[in-house]
N, C-alpha and C positions, 0 to 999 in steps of 0.2 A: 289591486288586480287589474284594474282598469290602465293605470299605467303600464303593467308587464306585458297584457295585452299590446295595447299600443306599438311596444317596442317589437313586441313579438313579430308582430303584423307587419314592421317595417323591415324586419330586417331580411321575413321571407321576400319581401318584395325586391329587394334591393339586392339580395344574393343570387336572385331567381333574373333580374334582370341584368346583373352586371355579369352571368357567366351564360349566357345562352340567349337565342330569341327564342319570341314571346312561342312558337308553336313549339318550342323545345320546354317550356316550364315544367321542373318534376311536380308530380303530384306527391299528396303526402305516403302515397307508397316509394314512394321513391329512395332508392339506397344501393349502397356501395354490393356490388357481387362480385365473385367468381365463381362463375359454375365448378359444379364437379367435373374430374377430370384430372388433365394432367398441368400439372406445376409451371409447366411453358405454353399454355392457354391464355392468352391475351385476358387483361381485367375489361370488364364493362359497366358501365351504365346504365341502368333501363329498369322498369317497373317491374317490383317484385312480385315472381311465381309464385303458384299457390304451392308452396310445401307441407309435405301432411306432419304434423305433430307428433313427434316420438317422445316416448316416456321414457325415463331415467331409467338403467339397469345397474346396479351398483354391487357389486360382488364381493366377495374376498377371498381370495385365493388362500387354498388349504397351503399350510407347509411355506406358504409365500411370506415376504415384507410387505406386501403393498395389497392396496385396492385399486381395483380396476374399474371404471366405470366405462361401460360398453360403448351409452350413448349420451350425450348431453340432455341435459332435461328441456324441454319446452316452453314455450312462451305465449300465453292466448293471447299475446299482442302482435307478435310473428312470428311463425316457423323457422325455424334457423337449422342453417347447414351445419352437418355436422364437420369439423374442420381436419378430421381425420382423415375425408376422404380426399386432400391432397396430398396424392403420393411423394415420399422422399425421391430428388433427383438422383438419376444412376452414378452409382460408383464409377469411377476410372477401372480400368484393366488392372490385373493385378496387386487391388486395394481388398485386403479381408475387409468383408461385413461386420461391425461394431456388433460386441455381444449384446442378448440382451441382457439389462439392468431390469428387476424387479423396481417400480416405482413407490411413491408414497405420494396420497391425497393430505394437500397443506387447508386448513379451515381456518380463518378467524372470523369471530362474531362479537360483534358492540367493541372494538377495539379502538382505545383511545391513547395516545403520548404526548404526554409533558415533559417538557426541557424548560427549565427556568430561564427566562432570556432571551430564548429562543429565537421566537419573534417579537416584532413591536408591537401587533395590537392582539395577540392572544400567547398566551404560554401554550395551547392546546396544537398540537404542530399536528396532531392525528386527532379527527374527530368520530369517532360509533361506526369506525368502517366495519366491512361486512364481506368476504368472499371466500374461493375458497380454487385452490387450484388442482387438477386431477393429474394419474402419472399419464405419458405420452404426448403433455400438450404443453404447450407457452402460453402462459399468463403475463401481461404486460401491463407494468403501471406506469401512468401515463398523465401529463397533467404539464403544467408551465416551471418557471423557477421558484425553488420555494414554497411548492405546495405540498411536499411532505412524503416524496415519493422515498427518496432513498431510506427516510426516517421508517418508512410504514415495513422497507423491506427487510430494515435492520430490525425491528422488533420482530416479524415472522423467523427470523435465522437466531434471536436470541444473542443478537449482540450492540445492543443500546449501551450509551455509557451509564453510569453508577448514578450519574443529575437524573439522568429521564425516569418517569414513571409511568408504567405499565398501568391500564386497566382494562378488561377483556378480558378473552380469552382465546385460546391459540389453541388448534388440535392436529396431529399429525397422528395419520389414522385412526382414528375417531379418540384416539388419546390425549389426555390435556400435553404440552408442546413439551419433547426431549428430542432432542437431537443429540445421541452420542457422535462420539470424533469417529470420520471416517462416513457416516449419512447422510452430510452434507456437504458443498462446495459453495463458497462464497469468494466471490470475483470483486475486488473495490474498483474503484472508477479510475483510479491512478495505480496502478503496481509498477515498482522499479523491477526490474530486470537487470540480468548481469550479462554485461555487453560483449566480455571478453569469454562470454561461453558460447558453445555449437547451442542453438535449441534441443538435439537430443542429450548432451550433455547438461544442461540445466535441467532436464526434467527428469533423468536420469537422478542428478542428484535430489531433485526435490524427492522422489518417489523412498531413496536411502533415507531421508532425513524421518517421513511421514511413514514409514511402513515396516510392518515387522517380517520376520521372513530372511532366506537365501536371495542373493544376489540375481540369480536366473532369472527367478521369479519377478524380481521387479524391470527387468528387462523386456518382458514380454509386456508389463502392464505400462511400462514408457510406449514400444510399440503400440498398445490400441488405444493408447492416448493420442498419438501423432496421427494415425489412419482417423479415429474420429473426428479432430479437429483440419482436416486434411491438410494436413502441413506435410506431408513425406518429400516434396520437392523442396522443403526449406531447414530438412532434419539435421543437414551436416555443416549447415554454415553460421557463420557468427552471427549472433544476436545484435551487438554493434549500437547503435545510440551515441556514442560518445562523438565528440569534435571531432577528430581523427578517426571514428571509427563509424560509418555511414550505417551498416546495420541493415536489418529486414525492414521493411517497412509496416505503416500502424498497423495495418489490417490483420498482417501477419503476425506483427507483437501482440497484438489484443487478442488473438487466437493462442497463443502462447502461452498467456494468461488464463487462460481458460482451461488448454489444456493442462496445465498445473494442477488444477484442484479434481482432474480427471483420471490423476494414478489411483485415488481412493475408492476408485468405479463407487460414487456417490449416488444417493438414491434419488436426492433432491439437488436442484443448483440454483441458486442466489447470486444475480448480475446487476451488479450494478452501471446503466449504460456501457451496452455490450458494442452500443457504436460511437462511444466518444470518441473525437478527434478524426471520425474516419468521409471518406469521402462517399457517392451515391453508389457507385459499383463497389467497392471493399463492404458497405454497407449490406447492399445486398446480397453478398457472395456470404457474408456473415453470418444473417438469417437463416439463410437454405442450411450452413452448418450446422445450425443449432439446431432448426426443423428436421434436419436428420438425425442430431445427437436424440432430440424429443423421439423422436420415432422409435429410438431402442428403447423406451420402454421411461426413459427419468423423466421426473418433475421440474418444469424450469419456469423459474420466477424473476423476472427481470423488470427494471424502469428503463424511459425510455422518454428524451423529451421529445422528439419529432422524430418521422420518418417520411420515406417516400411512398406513391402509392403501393410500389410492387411488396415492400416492406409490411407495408400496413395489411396485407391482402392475407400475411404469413400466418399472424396473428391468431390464438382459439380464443382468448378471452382478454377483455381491458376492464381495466380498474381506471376509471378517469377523475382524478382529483383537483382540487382547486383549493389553497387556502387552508388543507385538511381536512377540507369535504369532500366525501364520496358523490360527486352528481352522476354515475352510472358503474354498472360492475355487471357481465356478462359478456357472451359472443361480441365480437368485433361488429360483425353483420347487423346485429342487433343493434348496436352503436348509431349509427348511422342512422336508423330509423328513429330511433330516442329523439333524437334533436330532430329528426323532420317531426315530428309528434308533438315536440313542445313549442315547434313555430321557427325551427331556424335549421332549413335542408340542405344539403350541402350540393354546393353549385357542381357543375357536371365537370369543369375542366379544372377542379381545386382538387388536393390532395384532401385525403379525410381528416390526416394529422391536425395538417395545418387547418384544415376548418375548428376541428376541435378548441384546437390553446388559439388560433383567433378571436372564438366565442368566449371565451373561459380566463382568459390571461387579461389580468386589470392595468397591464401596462401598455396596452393599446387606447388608454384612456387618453394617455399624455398626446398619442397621435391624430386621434378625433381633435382635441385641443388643435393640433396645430395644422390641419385641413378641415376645419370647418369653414374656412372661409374658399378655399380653390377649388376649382371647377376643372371636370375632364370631358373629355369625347362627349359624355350621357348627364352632363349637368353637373348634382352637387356629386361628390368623392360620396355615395351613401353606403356604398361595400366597407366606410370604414366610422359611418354614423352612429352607430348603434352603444349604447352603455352594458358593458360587461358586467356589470354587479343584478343588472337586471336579469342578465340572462346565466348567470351562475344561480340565481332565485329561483328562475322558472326552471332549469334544468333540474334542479335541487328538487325542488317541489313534483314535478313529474314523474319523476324514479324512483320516490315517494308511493310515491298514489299506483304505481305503473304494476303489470301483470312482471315486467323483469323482477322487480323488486321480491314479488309473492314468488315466484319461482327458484331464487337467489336463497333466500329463505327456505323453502321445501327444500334443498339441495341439500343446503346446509345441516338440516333437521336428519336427512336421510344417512349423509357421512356421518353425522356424530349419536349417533343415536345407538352403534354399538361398536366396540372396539376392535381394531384388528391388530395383527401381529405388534410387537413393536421394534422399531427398528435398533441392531445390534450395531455395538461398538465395534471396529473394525482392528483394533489393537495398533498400538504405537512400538517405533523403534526405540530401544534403551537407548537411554544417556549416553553409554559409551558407544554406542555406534553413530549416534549425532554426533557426540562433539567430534570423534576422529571422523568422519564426513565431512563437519566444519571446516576441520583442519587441514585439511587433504583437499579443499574444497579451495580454502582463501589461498595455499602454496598456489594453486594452479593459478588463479589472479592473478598474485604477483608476479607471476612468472611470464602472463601473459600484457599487465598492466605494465609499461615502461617507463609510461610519462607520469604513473604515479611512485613507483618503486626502484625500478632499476637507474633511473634519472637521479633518484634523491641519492642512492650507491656513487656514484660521480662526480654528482655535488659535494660531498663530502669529502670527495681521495681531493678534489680543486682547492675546497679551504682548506682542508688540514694542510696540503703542501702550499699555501702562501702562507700560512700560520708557520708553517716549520721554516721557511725559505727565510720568511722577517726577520725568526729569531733563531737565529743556524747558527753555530758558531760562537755560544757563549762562554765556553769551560768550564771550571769546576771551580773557581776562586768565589773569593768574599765577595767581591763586589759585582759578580753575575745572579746572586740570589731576588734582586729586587725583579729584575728582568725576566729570571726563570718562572717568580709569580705570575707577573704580567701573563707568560705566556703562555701557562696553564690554566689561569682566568678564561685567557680566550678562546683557549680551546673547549674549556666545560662550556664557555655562556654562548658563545657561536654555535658550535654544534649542536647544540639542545637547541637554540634558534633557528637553526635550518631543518632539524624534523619540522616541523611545522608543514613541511612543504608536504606530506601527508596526511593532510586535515579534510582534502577534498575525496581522497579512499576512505578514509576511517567514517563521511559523514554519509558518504554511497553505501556502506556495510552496515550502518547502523539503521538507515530506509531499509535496505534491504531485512536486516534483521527484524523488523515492526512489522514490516508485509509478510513475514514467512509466522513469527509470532500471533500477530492478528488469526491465526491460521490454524494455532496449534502446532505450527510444522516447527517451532524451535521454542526457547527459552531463555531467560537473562543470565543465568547460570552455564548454562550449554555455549550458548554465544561468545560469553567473556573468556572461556576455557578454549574454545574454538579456535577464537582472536588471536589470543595469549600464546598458544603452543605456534603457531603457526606464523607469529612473530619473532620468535624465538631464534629462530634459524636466520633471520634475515636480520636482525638487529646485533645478531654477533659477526656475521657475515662483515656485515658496518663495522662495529669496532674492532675486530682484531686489523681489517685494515688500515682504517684510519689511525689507531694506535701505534703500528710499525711505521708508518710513513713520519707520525708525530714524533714519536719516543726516538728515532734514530736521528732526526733533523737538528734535534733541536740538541741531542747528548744527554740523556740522560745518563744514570749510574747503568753499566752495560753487565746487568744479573739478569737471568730467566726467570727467578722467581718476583723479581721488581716487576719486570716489563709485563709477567703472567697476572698480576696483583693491578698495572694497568690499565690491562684491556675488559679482566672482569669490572672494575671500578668504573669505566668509559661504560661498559653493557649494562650495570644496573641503573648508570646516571640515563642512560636511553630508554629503559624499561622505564624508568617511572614518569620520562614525558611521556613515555607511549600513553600510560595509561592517562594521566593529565589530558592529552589530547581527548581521550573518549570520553573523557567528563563531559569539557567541552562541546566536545560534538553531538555529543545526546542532550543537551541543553538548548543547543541554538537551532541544530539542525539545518543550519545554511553556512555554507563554506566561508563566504566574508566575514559574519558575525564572528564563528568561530576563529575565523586567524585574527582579527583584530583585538576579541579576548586573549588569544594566548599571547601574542604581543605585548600587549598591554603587564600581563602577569608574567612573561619574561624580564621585562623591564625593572620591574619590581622586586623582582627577585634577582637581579645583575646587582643592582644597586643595596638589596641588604646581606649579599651574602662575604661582606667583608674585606674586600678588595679597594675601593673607594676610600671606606673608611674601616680602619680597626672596628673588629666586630665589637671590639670591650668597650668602645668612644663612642658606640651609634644611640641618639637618641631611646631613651630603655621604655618609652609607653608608645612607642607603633614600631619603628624598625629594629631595635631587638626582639620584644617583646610582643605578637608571634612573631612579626615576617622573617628574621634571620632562622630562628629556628623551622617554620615551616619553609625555605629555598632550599630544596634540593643541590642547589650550586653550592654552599655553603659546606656540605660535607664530604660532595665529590672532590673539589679543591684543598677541603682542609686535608682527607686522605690521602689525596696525590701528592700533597706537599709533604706530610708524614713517610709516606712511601720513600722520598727520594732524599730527606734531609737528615731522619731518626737513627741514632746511631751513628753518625757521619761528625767529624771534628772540622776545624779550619783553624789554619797556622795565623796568628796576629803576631807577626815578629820572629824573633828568632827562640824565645824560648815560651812566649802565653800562646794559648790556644782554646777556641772557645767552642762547644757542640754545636751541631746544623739547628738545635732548639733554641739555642739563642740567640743565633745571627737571624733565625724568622721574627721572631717577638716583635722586631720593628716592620717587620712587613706584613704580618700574616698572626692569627692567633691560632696555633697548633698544640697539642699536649704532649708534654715534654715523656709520654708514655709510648714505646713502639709498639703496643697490643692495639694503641687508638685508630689506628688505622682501619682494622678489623672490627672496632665497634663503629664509627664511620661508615663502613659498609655493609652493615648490619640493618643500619638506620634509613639507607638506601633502597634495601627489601623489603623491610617496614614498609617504607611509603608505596615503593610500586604494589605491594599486597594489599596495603590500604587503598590506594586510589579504587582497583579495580572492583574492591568491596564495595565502597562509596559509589561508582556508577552501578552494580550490580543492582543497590538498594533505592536508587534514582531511577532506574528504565523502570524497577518494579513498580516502585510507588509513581512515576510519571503514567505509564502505561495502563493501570486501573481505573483511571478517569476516562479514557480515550478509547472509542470505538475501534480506532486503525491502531491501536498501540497495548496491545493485552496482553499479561504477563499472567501466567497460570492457564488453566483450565478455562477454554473459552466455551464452552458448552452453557451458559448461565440460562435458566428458565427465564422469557421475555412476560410472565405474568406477575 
C-alpha cells in the first residue's frame, strides 16, 4: 500500500504540475462537466457543484418492450447529472423526426470469458464485470488494446465463438439474455460494403433480404433509416471504395453501416468502434447521430478506444476496462472523479479519454523506459514517470470499496429483480425471396462491375480469336486431327485459366456474404443459390460467344446440333471452375492466395488431363489415379473431341478407311461410343453440383467457429 501510495502521490503531483500553474491545481473535487443545457455549450473545467441526489425511478411500461428508467441512480460519493438533459441537436428542414423505438435495459452481473489462447498471461479475456445499460442512453466501453472491450460486447449480443466460455449472467429486461432476430443490431468494426451500389439502393436491399412484408413497406423503413442516420444528402450516390471507384467517405460509410442494422427498427444496438478509421469532425458529427438515434428511445452499447473531449462529454455511462478488469462502470462525470479519488485527477488541458488509457494502458511502460533519463522545460519527463500496473491496482481497488460500485450493484438488483415484457421476433423474409434478392442483387454488380465482369467478357472474345487465328484453316483430313487436339486443349485449359480473372469479385461476395450472415441477414445455402442463378446468365453469355468465334475459326463439322452440344459443353466446363473458384475463395479469403491456388491446381490438372501424355501411359498411383479423373479438362476435351470425331470415317488410300475412333487413339483416349459424349457431360454437372455442395458444407462448418462468420441462427444464449 505504501508503494501505491507513493505512486499515487506522484503522479497527482506531476499531472497537476505539468498541465496548469500552481494557483490553477484541481482539488480532489475536481472533474470533467457540462452543464445542463444545450448541446453547443462550451465544456468546462472547474470545481464540482453541489447536485442534489436523485433516486432511481424504474418502471415498466404496460403493453411496452422495454423498461424505462426515468433517472439515473445516485452516488454518495457525487451527484451526477443526469445525461438526458443534453438535448438532441435540431433536425434540418424537411428531415421527419425518427420514430420512437420502444427500448430494452441490457444487465450483466459477475460476467466472466474465456478463450483458450486468447491471451498470454491469462485465458480470462473478461474478468466478474458488472453493468448494465438503460433504453435512451449510450453506454461505452472503453479501455486500451486488448483489454477485452469488443469480447465483453460480443458476449452481451450473444455472439462469442463456440472456444469462448461464458460464466455470468446476462439480463435483458430483467430476463436471463434472448435476443430474437430483429431486437438487435450489431455493427463489426470492419463491414464490406458494396461499392457499386447507391447507399439507398444497398439498404434497400438489405431491408428485402432481413424483412418479411410488401415491398412498400420496406421502403419507408429504408427511409427512416437514412433520416436517422442522416445520410439523405448521400442517399442517391455510389457507395464507391474501389480503385477506380473513390466512394463516400469513412464517416459516411460507417453511418451506412449503421444504418443497415437500422431497417429492423432494433430495440438494442451493439457497435463495435463506431469511430474507427474516422477523423475529429466525422467523429464528432458521428456521436451527435447516435445521441440522436439514443434519444428515440434504443439502447446503444458501443466500445470505443479514444475519443475527443467534445466526444467524451456525449457519453451517459463508461465501462472502463484494462486487461479484463473492470476498474470503473458508471456516469462518464463520475469517471473523472473515480480517478481524482484514487490519486490520479485529470490535468485541465488533457482530454479525459486520453487521461484514462494513459493511466491504465501498460504499454506506456515501454515509454517511461525510454525517457527516464530526458529532461523538459519542468525538469524530469514525470507526466510520463508513473507505473501503470500500480495504478490499474489502485483504480481496481477503489471501485471496489467506492459508493459507484454499491450503487452499480443496487441498480442492478432493481432491473432484475422482476421481469418485464420480452422482446419479440421480428420475422424474416423466405428463402425464396432472399435468394431471388441475391440474384437480382449480384446481376446488378455485374452490370455495374466492369473491371470485374464485363472486362473478363473481352478477354475471352481476345483469346479465343488468337486461339482460332493460330489454328484457322486446318480441314478435315487425317493429318489435321493431332492439331485439331492441340487446339481444343487450348481452348478448354486457357479459358478455364483466364476465369480466374474473377477471383477478386467472387472473394468481395463471399466478405460480403459473412457480414450479412454474421447478421442473420443471409445463408450458405441462399448465398450459393444466389451466386449460381445469377451466374448463369453471364457464363453463357461467355460461351455461346467465345464458342462461335472458336467453333467457326478453327472448322469444325458445320451441324447445329455439334456446335449447340459445344457451347453447352464450353458452359458446364465454366460452371465448374466457377464453383472451384468459390472453394477457393472461401478458404483463403485474400485475392493473391487464392489466384496462386487456383494456378497452381490449373496447372495440375493441364498436365493430367491427357494431352501431354495419353491418359492410359500417365503414371497410375498420383496422375491417373485421382488427378486425371478429378480434372475437369479431361472430360470437357474428351467430349469435344467425341463431339467432332464419333461417327466420322477418313479415307487411308483409295479403298481402306478407318473411323475418327481410331485416328484419335494415338492422340487422345476417347470411347469409341457416340452416347460418351453425353456421359462426359454428365460428369461435368456432377462436379459443378458437387463443388458448390463442398463449399456450401465448408462456409458452414468454417463459419460455426467464428464470430464474423455464422452459418444458422445467430441468436445463441451468451450464458
Amino acid at each position: 500500500m505504501e508503494e501505491i501510495q507513493s505512486q499515487s502521490d506522484n503522479y497527482r503531483s506531476s499531472s497537476s504540475s505539468a498541465s496548469s500553474p500552481a494557483s490553477r491545481v484541481p482539488s480532489s473535487n475536481f472533474f470533467y462537466l457540462r452543464k445542463p443545457g444545450s448541446i453547443r455549450q462550451p465544456i468546462s473545467f472547474e470545481d464540482s457543484p453541489e447536485w442534489e441526489d436523485t433516486d432511481a425511478d424504474i418502471r415498466v411500461d404496460e403493453g411496452g418492450d422495454s423498461i424505462n428508467a426515468a433517472t439515473t441512480p445516485g452516488s454518495p460519493s457525487l451527484s451526477k447529472l443526469n445525461s438526458s438533459s443534453l438535448p438532441s441537436p435540431p433536425l434540418p428542414e424537411g428531415v421527419g423526426v425518427s420514430r420512437k423505438i420502444a427500448g430494452a435495459s441490457v444487465v450483466w452481473k459477475e460476467l466472466t470469458v474465456t478463450i483458450k489462447g486468447k491471451r498470454k498471461y491469462s485465458d480470462k479475456v473478461v474478468k466478474s464485470s458488472a453493468g448494465y445499460a438503460l433504453p435512451g442512453t449510450m453506454t461505452v466501453i472503453m479501455g486500451p488494446a486488448k483489454s477485452g472491450k469488443s469480447t465483453l460486447l460480443r458476449a452481451l449480443a450473444g455472439r462469442l465463438p463456440r472456444s469462448a466460455r461464458t460464466y455470468g449472467e446476462v439480463f435483458v429486461n430483467g430476463a436471463k439474455s434472448h435476443l430474437p432476430y430483429g431486437s438487435y443490431g450489431y455493427v463489426e468494426r470492419e463491414t464490406i460494403l458494396i461499392g457499386s451500389l447507391t447507399v439507398r439502393e444497398f439498404l434497400y436491399y438489405s431491408a428485402l433480404l432481413q424483412l418479411p412484408g410488401f415491398f412498400c413497406e420496406k421502403k419507408s423503413v429504408v427511409e427512416d433509416a437514412i433520416h436517422a442516420m442522416s445520410l439523405g444528402d448521400y442517399a442517391n450516390k455510389l457507395i464507391g471504395g474501389h480503385c477506380y471507384m473513390k466512394g463516400l467517405p469513412n464517416g459516411e460509410r460507417r453511418r451506412v453501416t449503421i444504418a443497415r442494422e437500422l431497417v429492423t427498427r432494433p430495440h438494442i444496438l451493439f457497435i463495435d468502434e463506431p469511430l474507427y478509421h474516422l477523423n475529429s469532425v466525422s467523429a464528432l458529427l458521428m456521436m451527435v447521430t447516435l445521441k440522436k438515434l439514443a434519444s428515440t428511445g434504443r439502447t446503444l452499447i458501443f466500445t470505443i478506444y479514444q475519443s475527443s473531449t467534445e466526444v467524451f462529454g456525449l457519453f451517459d455511462r463508461i465501462c472502463l476496462l484494462s486487461h479484463g478488469n473492470t476498474l470503473f462502470f458508471g456516469e462518464t462525470l463520475a469517471c473523472l472523479q473515480h480517478f481524482s479519488n484514487a490519486g490520479f485527477p485529470c490535468p485541465i488541458m488533457q482530454s479525459p479519454s486520453d487521461h484514462f488509457l494513459r493511466a491504465i494502458n501498460t504499454d506506456f511502460d515501454r515509454i517511461i523506459v525510454m525517457c527516464k533519463n530526458l529532461q523538459d522545460d519542468h525538469g524530469d519527463l514525470s507526466s510520463v514517470n508513473m507505473d501503470t500496473a500500480v495504478a490499474i491496482r489502485t483504480l481496481e481497488a477503489t471501485f471496489k470499496s467506492s459508493a459507484d460500485a454499491s450503487a452499480v450493484e443496487s441498480m442492478i438488483l432493481k432491473l432484475t429483480e422482476k421481469e418485464g415484457p420480452l422482446l419479440k421476433s421480428k420475422g424474416k423474409a423466405g428463402h425464396a425471396t432472399r435468394v431471388a434478392v441475391l440474384t437480382w442483387r449480384s446481376l446488378l454488380i455485374m452490370s455495374r462491375e466492369w473491371r470485374y465482369f464485363w472486362l473478363r467478357l473481352v478477354l475471352y472474345m481476345i483469346l479465343t480469336l488468337c486461339i482460332g487465328t493460330v489454328f484457322s484453316g486446318l480441314g478435315h483430313s487425317l493429318s489435321s486431327i493431332g492439331t485439331r487436339v492441340a487446339s481444343i486443349f487450348a481452348f478448354v485449359s486457357f479459358t478455364s485459366l483466364l476465369s480466374i480473372a474473377g477471383v477478386p469479385a467472387y472473394t468481395k461476395e463471399i466478405k460480403i456474404y459473412a457480414s450479412e450472415e454474421s447478421n442473420g441477414h443471409s445463408g450458405a445455402l441462399v448465398f450459393l443459390l444466389g451466386q449460381l442463378f445469377s451466374s448463369i446468365p453471364f457464363l453463357f453469355l461467355i460461351s455461346i460467344s467465345s464458342s462461335l468465334v472458336f467453333y467457326f475459326l478453327i472448322g469444325l463439322r458445320n451441324e447445329f446440333s455439334l456446335l449447340m452440344y459445344f457451347v453447352l459443353n464450353f458452359f458446364m466446363c465454366l460452371l465448374v471452375n466457377e464453383g472451384l473458384m468459390l472453394i477457393v475463395a472461401s478458404i483463403w479469403l485474400d485475392v493473391f492466395q487464392s489466384i496462386l491456388t487456383l494456378v497452381s491446381i490449373h496447372v495440375v490438372m493441364m498436365l493430367s488431363a491427357g494431352y501431354f501424355s495419353i491418359r492410359s501411359s500417365l503414371p497410375g498411383a498420383v496422375w491417373m489415379y485421382p488427378l486425371s479423373y478429378i480434372a475437369f479438362h479431361t472430360y470437357s476435351i474428351q467430349g469435344l473431341l467425341e463431339n467432332e470425331y464419333i461417327g466420322t470415317s477418313f479415307a487411308v488410300g483409295p479403298v481402306r478407311a478407318i473411323s475418327g475412333y481410331q485416328a484419335l487413339r494415338s492422340s487422345y483416349d476417347v470411347s469409341p461410343d457416340g452416347n460418351a459424349k453425353w456421359d462426359n457431360l454428365l460428369v461435368l454437372f456432377l462436379m459443378a453440383i458437387g463443388y458448390h455442395i463442398f463449399c456450401f458444407g465448408f462456409l458452414c462448418f468454417r463459419h460455426l467457429g467464428k464470430p464474423e462468420f455464422l452459418c444458422g441462427n445467430t441468436n445463441r444464449n451468451s450464458n
